[in-house]
C-alpha positions in Angstrom: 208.3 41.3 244.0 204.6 40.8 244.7 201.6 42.3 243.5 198.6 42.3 246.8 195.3 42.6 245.2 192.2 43.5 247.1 189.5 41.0 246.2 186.0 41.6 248.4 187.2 42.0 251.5 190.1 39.9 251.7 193.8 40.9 250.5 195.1 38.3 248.0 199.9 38.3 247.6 200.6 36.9 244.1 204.5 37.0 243.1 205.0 38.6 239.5 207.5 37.6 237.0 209.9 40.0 235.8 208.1 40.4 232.6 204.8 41.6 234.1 207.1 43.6 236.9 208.0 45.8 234.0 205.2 46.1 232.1 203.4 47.3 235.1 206.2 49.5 236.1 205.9 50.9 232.6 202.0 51.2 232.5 202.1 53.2 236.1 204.8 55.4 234.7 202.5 56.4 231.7 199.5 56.9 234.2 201.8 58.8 236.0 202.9 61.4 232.9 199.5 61.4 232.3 198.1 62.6 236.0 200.9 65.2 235.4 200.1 66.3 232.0 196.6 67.1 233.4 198.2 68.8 236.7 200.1 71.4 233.9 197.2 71.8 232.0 195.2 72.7 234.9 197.4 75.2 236.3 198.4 76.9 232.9 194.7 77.1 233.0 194.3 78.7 236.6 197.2 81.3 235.4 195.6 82.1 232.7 192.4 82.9 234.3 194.0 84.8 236.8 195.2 87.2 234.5 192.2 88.1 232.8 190.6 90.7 234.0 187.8 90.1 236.3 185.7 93.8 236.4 182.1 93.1 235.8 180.7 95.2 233.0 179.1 98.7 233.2 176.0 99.5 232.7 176.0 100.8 229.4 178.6 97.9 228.1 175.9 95.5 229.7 172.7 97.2 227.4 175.4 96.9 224.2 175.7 93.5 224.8 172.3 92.4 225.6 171.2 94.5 222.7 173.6 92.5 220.6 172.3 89.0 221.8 168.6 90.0 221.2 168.9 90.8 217.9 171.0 87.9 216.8 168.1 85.8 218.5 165.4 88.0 216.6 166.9 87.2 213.4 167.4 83.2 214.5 164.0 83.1 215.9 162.1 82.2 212.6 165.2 79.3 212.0 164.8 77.5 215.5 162.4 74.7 215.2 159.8 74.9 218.2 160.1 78.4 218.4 158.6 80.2 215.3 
């Protein structure tokens, strides 16, 4: 087998022992489970955001929860360096 490496602009055929056949074989397998981890990841991620519900808030549950953030920051204010 041979490995062709691009170097600059010019294609470069080196043969590779058996040794290094496999240990390449065996690093592009784990790159491989790796891509495909992250593939699984992503779409348990996709289906989980697909099932949340995606209703904007009402009005009222809006004022709740901007009332809620304001006075969390009213009581951090005085803490927050820069800002009292």
């Amino acid at each position: 087998m041979h490995l062709t490496l691009k170097v600059c602009c010019h294609q470069v055929d080196q043969p590779l022992c058996l040794e290094c056949m496999r240990a390449l074989s065996e690093e592009l397998d784990k790159q491989m489970d790796d891509v495909n981890n992250d593939i699984k990841a992503y779409q348990s991620c996709l289906n989980q955001l697909e099932k949340k519900s995606t209703e904007a808030l009402s009005e009222e549950e809006f004022a709740k929860e901007k009332s809620k953030v304001c006075k969390v920051f009213l009581f951090l204010h005085p803490l927050l360096p820069g800002w009292a």
